[in-house]
Structures are given as C-alpha cells and as structure tokens.
TIPASE-595638 format. One record per atom (N, C-alpha, C): residue number from 1; residue in one letter; x, y, z. Coordinates in Angstrom, 2 decimals, padded with zeros to 5 digits. Example, Ala and Ser with C-alpha at 12.3 -4.5 7.8 and 13.67 -1.06 7.14 Angstrom:
1 / a / 013.19 / -005.69 / 007.80
1 / a / 012.30 / -004.50 / 007.80
1 / a / 013.20 / -003.30 / 007.80
2 / s / 012.85 / -002.25 / 007.08
2 / s / 013.67 / -001.06 / 007.14
2 / s / 012.90 / 000.03 / 007.87
! end
This chain:
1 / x / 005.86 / 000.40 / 017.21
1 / x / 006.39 / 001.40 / 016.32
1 / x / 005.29 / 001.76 / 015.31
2 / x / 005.31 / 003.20 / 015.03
2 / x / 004.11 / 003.71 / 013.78
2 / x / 004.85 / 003.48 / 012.82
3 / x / 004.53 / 003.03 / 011.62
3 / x / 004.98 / 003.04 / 010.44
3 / x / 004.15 / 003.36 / 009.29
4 / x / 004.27 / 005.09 / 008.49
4 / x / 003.99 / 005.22 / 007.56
4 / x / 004.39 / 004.89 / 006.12
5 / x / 003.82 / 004.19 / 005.37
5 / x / 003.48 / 003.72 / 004.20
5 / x / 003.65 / 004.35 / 003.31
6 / x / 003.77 / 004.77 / 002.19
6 / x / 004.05 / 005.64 / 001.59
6 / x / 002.95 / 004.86 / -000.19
7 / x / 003.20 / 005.41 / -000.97
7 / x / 001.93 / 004.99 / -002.03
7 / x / 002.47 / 003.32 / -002.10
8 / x / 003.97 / 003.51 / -003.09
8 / x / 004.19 / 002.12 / -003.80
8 / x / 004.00 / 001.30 / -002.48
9 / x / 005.02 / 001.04 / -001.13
9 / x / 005.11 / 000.21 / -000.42
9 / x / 003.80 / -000.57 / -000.34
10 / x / 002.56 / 000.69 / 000.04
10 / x / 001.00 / -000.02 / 000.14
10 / x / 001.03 / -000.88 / -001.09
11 / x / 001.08 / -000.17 / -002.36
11 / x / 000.62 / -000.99 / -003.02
11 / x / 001.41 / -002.62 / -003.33
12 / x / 002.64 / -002.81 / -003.21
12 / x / 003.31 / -004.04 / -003.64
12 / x / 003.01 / -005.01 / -002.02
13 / x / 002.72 / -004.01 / -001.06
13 / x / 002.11 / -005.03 / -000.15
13 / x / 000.98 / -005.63 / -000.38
14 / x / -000.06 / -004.81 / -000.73
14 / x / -000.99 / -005.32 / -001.12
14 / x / -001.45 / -006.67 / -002.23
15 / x / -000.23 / -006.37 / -003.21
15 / x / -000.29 / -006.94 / -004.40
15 / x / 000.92 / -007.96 / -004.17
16 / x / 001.44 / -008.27 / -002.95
16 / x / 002.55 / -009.02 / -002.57
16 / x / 003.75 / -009.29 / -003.76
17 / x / 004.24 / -007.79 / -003.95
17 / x / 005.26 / -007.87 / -005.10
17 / x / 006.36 / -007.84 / -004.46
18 / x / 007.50 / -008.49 / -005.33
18 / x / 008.70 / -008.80 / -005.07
18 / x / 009.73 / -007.40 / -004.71
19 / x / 008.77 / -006.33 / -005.22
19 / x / 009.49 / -004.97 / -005.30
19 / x / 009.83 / -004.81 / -003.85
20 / x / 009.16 / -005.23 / -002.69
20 / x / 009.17 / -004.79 / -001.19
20 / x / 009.88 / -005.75 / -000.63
21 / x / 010.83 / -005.14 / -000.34
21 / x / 012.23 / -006.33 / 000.54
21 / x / 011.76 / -007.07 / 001.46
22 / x / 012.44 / -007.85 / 001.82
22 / x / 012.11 / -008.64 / 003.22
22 / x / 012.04 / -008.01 / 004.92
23 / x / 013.11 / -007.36 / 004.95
23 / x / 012.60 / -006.20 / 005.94
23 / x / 011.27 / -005.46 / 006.00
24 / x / 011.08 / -005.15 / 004.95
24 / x / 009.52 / -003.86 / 004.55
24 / x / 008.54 / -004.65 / 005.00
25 / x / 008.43 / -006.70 / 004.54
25 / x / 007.43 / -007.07 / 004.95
25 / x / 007.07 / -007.76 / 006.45
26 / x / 008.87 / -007.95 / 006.75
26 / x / 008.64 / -008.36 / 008.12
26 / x / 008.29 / -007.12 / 009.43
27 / x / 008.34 / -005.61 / 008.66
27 / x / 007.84 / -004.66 / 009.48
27 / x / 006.78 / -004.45 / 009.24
28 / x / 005.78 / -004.81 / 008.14
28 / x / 004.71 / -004.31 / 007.65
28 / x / 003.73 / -005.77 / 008.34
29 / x / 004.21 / -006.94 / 008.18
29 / x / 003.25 / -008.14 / 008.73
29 / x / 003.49 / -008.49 / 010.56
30 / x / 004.20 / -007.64 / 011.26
30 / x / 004.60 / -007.74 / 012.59
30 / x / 003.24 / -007.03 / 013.12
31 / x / 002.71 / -007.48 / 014.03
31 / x / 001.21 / -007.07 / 014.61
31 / x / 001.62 / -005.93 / 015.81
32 / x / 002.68 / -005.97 / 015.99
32 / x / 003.06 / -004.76 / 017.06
32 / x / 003.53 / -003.44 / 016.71
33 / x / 003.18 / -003.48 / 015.25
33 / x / 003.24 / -001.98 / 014.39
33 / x / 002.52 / -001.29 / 014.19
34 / x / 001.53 / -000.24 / 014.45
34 / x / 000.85 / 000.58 / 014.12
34 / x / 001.17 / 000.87 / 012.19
35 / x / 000.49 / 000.50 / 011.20
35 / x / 000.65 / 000.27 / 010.37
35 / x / -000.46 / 001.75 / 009.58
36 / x / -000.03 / 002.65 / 009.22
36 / x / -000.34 / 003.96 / 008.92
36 / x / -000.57 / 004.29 / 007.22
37 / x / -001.50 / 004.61 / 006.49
37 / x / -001.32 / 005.40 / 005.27
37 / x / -002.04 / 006.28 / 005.18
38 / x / -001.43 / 007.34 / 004.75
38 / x / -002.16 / 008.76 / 004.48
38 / x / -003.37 / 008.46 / 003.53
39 / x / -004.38 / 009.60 / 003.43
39 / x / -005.50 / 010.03 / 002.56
39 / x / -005.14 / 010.26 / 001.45
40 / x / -004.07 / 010.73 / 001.47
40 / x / -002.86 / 011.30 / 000.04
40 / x / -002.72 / 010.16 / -000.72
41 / x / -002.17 / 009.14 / -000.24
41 / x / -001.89 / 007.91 / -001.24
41 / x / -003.29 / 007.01 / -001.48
42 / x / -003.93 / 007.18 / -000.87
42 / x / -005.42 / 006.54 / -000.85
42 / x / -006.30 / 007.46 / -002.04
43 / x / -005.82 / 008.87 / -002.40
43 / x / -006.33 / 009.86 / -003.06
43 / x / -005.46 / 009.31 / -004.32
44 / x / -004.51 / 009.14 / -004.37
44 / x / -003.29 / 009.00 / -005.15
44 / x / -003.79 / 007.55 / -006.29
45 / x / -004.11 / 006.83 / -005.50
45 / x / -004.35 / 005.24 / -006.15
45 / x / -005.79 / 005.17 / -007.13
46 / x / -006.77 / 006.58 / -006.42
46 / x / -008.08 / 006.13 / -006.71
46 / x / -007.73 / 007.29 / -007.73
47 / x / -007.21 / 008.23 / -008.50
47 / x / -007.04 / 009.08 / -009.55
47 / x / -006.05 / 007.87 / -010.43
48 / x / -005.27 / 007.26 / -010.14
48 / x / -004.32 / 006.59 / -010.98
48 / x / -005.66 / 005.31 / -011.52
49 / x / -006.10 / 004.80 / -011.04
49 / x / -006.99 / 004.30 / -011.30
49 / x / -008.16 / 004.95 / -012.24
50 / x / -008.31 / 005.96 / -012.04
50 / x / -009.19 / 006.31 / -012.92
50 / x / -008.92 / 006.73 / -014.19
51 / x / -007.72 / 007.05 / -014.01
51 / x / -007.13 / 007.58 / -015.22
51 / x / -006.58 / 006.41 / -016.44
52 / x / -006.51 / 005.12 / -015.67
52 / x / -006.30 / 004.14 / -016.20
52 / x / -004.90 / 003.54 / -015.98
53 / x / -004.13 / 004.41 / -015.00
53 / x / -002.48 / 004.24 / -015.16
53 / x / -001.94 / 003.16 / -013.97
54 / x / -003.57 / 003.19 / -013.61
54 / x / -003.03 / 001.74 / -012.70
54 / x / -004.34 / 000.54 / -012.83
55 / x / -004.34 / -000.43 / -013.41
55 / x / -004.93 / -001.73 / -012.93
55 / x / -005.34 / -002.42 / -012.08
56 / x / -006.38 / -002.15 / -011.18
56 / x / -006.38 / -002.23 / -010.02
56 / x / -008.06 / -002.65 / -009.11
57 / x / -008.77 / -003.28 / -008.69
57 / x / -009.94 / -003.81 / -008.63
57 / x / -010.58 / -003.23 / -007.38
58 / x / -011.06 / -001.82 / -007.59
58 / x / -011.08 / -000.85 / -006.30
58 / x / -012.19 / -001.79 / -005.24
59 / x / -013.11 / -002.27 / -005.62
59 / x / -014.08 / -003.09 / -004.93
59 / x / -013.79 / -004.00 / -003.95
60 / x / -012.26 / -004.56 / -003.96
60 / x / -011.84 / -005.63 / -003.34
60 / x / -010.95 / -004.47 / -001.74
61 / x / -011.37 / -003.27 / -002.01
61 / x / -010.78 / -002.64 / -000.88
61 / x / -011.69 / -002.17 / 000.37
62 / x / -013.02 / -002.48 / -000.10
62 / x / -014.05 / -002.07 / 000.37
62 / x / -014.75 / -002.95 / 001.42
! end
C-alpha cells in the first residue's frame, strides 16, 4: 500500500510523538508500505524552520 504523509504525521514520526496513534505507526513502520511525502511538506518544514516556528535540527535529515 502507498501511503501519503501529510506535514504533522512526518513530523511526530519522526520526533516519535505521542500525537500519532498506534495504527499511524504500525502503518508507517510496516516495510510493505510504500511510505510517500510530498515536496510541499518538505518545503513546509524548511520555511517553518526558518522562520523559527518550528525547532528542529535540519542537519540530522541530511
């Protein structure tokens, strides 16, 4: 199955927050998912970041 991501989901996966249910992570950590995020939310994170409205250690994505 493809599964697009959407901004927050990436990010509380990333940041393994409690915000993302148990479903979200057992579809998001299942290796038989095509696991998808747009340029949009990748565009989205690196302006929130710059702007200061998110906290976030862009280097560790690289």
């Amino acid at each position: 199955m493809k599964v697009l991501l959407d901004t927050h989901a990436l990010l509380w996966w990333l940041s393994d927050s409690g915000r993302l249910g148990g479903k979200g992570r057992e579809i998001i950590a299942d290796p038989a998912h095509d696991i998808l995020v747009s340029i949009v939310s990748l565009s989205e994170i690196a302006v929130k970041i710059r702007i200061g409205k998110l906290d976030a250690d862009a280097s560790r994505c690289a």
